[in-house]
OpenMM code with the backbone's topology and positions (N, CA, C; nanometers):
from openmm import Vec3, app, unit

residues = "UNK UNK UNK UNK UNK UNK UNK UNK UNK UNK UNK UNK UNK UNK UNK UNK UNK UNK UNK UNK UNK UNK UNK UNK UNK UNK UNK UNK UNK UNK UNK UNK UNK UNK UNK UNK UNK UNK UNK UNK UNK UNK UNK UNK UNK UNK UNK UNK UNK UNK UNK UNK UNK UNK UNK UNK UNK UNK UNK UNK UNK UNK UNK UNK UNK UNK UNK UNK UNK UNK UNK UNK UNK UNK UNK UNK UNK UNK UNK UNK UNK UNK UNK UNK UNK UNK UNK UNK UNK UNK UNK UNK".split()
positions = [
    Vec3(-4.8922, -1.4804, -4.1266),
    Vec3(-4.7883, -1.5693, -4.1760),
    Vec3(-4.7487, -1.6629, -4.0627),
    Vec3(-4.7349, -1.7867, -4.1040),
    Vec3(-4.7198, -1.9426, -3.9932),
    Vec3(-4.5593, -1.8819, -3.9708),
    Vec3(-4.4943, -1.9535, -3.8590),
    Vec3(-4.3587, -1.9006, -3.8119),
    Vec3(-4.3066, -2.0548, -3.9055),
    Vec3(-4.2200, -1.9910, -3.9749),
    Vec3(-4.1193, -2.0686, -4.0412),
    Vec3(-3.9463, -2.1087, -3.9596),
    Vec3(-3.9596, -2.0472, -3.8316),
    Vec3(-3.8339, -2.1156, -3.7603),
    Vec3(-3.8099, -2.2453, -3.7990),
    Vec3(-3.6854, -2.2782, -3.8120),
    Vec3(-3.5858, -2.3812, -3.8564),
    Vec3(-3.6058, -2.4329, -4.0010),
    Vec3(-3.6905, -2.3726, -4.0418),
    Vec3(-3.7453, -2.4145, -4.2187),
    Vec3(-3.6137, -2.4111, -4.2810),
    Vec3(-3.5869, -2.5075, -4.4088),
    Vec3(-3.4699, -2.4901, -4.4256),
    Vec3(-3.4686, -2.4028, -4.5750),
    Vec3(-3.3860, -2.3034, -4.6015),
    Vec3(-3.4268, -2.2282, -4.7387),
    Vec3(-3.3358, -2.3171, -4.8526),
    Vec3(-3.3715, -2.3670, -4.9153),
    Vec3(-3.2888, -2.4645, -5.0415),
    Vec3(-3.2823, -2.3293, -5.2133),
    Vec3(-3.3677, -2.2485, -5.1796),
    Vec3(-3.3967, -2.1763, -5.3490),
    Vec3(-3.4436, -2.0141, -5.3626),
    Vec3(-3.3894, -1.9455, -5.3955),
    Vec3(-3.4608, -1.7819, -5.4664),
    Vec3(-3.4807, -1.7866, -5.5542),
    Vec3(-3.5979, -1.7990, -5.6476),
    Vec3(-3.5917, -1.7532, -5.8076),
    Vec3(-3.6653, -1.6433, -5.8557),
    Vec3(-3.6094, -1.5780, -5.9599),
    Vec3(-3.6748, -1.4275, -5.9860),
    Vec3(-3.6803, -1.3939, -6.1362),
    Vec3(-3.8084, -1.3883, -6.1314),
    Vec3(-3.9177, -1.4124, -6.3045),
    Vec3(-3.8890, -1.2532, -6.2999),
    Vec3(-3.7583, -1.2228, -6.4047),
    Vec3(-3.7759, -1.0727, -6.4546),
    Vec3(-3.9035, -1.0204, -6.4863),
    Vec3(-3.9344, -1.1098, -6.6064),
    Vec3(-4.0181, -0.9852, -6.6651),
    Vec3(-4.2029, -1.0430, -6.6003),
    Vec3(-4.1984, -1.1118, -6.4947),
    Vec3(-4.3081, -1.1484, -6.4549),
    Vec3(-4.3290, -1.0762, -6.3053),
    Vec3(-4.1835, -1.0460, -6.3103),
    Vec3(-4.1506, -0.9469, -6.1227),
    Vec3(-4.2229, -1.0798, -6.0117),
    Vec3(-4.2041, -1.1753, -5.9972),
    Vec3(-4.2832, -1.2893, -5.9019),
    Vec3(-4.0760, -1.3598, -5.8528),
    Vec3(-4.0982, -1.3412, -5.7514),
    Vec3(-3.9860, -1.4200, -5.6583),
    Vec3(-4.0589, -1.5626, -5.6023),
    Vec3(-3.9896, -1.6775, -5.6197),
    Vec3(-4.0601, -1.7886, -5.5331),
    Vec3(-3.9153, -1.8186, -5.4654),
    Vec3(-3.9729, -1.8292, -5.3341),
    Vec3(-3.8315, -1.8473, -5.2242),
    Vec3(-3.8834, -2.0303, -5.2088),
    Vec3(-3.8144, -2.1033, -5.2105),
    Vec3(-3.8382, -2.2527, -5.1628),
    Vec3(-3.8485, -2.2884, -5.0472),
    Vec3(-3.8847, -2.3582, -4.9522),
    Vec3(-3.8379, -2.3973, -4.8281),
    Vec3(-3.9056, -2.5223, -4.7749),
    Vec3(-3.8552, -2.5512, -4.6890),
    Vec3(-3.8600, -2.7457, -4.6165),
    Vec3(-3.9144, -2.7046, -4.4847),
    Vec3(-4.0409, -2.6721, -4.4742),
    Vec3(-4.0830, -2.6366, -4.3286),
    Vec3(-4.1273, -2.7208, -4.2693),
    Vec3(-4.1410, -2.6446, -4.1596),
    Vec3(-4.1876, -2.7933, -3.9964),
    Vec3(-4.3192, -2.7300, -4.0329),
    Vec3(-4.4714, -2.7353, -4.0788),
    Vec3(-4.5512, -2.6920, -4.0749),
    Vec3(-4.6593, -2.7603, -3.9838),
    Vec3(-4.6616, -2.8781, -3.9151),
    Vec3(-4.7176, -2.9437, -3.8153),
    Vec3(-4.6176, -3.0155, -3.7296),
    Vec3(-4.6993, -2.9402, -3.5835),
    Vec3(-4.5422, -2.9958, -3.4854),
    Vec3(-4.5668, -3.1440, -3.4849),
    Vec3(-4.4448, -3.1770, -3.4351),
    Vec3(-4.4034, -3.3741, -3.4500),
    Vec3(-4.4019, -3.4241, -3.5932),
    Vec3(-4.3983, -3.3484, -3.6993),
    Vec3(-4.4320, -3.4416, -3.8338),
    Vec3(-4.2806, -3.3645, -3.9007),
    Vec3(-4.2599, -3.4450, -4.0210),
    Vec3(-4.1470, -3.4045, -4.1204),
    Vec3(-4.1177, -3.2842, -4.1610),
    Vec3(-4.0494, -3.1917, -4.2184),
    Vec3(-4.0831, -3.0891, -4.2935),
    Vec3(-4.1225, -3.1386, -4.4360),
    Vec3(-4.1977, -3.0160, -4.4418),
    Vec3(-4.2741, -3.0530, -4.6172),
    Vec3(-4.2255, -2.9197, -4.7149),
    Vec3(-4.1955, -2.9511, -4.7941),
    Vec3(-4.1601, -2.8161, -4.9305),
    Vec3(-4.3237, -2.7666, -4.8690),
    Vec3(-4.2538, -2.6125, -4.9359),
    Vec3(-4.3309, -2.5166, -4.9610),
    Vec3(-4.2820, -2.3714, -5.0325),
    Vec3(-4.3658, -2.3295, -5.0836),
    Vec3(-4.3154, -2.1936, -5.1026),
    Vec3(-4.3647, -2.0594, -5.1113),
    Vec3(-4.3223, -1.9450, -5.0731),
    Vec3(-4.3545, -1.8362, -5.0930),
    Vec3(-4.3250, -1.7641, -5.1846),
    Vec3(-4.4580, -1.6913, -5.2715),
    Vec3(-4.4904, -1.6609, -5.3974),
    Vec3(-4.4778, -1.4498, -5.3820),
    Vec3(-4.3523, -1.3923, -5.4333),
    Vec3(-4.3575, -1.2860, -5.3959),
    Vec3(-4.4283, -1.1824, -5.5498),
    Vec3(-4.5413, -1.1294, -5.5564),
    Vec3(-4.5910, -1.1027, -5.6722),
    Vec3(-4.5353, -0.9380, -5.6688),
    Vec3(-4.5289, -0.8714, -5.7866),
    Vec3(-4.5431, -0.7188, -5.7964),
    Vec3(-4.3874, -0.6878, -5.7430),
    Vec3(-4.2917, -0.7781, -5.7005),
    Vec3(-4.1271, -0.7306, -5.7023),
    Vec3(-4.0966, -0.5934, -5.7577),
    Vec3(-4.0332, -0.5178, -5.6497),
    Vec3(-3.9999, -0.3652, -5.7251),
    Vec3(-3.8033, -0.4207, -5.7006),
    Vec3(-3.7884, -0.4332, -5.5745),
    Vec3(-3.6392, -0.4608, -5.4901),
    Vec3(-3.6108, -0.6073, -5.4213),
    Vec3(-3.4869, -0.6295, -5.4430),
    Vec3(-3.4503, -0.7760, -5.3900),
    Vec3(-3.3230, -0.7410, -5.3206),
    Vec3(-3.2939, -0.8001, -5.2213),
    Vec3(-3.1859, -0.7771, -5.1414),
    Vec3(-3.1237, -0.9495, -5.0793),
    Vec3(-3.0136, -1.0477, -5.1335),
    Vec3(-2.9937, -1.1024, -5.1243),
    Vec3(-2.8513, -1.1580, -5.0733),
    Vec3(-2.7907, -1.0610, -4.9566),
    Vec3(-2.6809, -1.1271, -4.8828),
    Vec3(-2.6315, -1.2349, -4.8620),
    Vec3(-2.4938, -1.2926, -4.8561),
    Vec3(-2.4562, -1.4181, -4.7975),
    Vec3(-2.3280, -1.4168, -4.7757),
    Vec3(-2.3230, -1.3008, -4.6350),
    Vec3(-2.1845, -1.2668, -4.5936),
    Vec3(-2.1896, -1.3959, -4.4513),
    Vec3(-2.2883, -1.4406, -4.4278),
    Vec3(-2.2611, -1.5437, -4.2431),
    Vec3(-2.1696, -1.4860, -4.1914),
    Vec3(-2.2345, -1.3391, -4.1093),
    Vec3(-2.1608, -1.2840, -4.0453),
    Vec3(-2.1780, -1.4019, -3.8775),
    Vec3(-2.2533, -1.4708, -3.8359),
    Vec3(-2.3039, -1.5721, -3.7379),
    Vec3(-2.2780, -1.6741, -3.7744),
    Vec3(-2.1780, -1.7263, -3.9176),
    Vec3(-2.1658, -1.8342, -3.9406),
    Vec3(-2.2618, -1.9347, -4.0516),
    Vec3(-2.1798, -2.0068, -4.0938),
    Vec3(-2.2616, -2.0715, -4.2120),
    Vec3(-2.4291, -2.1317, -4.1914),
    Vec3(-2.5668, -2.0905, -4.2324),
    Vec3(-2.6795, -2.2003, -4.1729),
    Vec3(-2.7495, -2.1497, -4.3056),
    Vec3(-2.8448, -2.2993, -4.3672),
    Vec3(-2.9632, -2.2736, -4.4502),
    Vec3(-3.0754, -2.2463, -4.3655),
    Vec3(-3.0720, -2.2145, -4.2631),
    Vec3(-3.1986, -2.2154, -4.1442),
    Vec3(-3.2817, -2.1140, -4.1322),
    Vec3(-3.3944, -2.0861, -4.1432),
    Vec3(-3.4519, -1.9604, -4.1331),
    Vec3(-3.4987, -1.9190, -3.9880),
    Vec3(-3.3932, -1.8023, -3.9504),
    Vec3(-3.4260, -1.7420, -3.7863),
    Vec3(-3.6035, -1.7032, -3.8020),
    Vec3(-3.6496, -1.5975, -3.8740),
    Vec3(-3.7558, -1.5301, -3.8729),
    Vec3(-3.7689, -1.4957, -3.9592),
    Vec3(-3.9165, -1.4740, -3.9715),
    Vec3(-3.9503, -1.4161, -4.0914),
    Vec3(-4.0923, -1.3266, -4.0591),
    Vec3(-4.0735, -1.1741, -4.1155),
    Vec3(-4.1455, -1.0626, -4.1130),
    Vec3(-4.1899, -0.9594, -4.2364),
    Vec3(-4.2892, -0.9301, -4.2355),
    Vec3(-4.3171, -0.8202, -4.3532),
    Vec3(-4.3180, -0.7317, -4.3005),
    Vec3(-4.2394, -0.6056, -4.2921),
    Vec3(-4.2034, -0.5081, -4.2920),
    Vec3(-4.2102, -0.3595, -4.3726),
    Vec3(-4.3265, -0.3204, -4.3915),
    Vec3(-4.3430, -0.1828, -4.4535),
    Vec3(-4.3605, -0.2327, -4.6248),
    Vec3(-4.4455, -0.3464, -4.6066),
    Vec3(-4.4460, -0.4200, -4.7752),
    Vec3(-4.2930, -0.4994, -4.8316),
    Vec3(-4.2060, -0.5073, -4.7357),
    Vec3(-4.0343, -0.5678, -4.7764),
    Vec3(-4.0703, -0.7144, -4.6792),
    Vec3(-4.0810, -0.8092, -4.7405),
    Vec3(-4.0743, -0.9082, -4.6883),
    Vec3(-3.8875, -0.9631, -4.6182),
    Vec3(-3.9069, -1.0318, -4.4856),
    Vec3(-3.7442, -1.0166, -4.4828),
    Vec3(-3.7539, -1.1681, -4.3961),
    Vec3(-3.6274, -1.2377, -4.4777),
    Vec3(-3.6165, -1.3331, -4.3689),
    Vec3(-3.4916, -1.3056, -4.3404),
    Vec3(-3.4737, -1.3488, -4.1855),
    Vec3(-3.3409, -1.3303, -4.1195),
    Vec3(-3.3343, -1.4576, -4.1266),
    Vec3(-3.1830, -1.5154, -4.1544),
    Vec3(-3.1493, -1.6569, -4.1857),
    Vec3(-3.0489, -1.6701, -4.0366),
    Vec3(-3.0175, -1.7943, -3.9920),
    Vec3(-2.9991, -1.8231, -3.8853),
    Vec3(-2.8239, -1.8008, -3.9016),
    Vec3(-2.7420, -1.7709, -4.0349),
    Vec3(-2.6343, -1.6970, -4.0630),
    Vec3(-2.6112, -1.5720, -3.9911),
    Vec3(-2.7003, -1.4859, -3.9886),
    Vec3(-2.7496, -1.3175, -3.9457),
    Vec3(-2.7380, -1.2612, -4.0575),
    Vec3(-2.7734, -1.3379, -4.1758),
    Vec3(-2.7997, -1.2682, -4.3206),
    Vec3(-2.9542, -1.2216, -4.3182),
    Vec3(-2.9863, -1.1176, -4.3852),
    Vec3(-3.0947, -1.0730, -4.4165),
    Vec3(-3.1811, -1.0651, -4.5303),
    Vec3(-3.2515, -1.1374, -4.5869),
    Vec3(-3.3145, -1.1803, -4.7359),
    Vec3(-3.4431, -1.0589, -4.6998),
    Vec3(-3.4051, -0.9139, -4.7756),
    Vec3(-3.5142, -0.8265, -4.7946),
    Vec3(-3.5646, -0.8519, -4.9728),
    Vec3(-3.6894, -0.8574, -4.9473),
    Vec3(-3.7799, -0.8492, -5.0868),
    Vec3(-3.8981, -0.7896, -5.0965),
    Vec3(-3.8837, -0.6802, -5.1807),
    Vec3(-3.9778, -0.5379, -5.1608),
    Vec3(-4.1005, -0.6294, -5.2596),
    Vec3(-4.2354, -0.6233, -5.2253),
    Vec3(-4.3316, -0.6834, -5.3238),
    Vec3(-4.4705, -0.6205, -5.2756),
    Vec3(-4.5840, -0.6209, -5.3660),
    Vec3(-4.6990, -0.5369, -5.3734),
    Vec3(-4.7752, -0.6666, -5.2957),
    Vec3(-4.7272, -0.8224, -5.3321),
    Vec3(-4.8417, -0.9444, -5.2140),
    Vec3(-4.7558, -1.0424, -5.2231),
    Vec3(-4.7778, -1.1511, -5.1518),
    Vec3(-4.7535, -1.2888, -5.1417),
    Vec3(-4.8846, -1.3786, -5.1579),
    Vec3(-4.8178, -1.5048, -5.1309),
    Vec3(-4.8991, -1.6526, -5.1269),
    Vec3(-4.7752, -1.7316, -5.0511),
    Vec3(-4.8335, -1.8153, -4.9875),
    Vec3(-4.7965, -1.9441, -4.9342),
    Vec3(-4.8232, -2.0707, -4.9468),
    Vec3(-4.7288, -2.1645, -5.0415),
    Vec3(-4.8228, -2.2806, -5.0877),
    Vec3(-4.7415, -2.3845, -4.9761),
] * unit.nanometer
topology = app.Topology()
chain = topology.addChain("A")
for resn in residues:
    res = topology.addResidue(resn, chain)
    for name in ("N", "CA", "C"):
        topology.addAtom(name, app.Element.getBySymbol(name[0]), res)
């Protein structure tokens, strides 16, 4: 997975009965150039975990992002934690 630092997250959406999460985002995906939409395609969803306490303060910014034991997680530059349990991804 490309490092999505400073990507900005604009969207979560979650297809019940299709179990597929698409998270949105405005990434820097080539250094010196614009950010471009993109998104990550979470297939086979069992768990979603979607905080937005900004315990670090208000940011759409994405600190990091890691897959973790099949739980995809982005830490948002808030110190919120976006866990999403899924069987695969895609990155468009």
């Amino acid at each position: 997975m490309r490092s999505l630092h400073d990507a900005i997250l604009s969207d979560l959406r979650f297809d019940w009965s299709k179990r597929v999460c698409v998270v949105s985002l405005r990434a820097f995906l080539q250094n010196g150039q614009p950010a471009e939409d993109c998104q990550i395609l979470l297939h086979g969803v069992t768990d979603a975990s979607v905080p937005h306490c900004a315990p670090w303060g208000e940011s759409s910014f994405v600190n990091t992002l890691r897959v973790d034991k099949g739980t995809f997680v982005i830490e948002m530059q808030s110190g919120d934690e976006i866990r999403i349990a899924a069987e695969s991804f895609d990155f468009k």
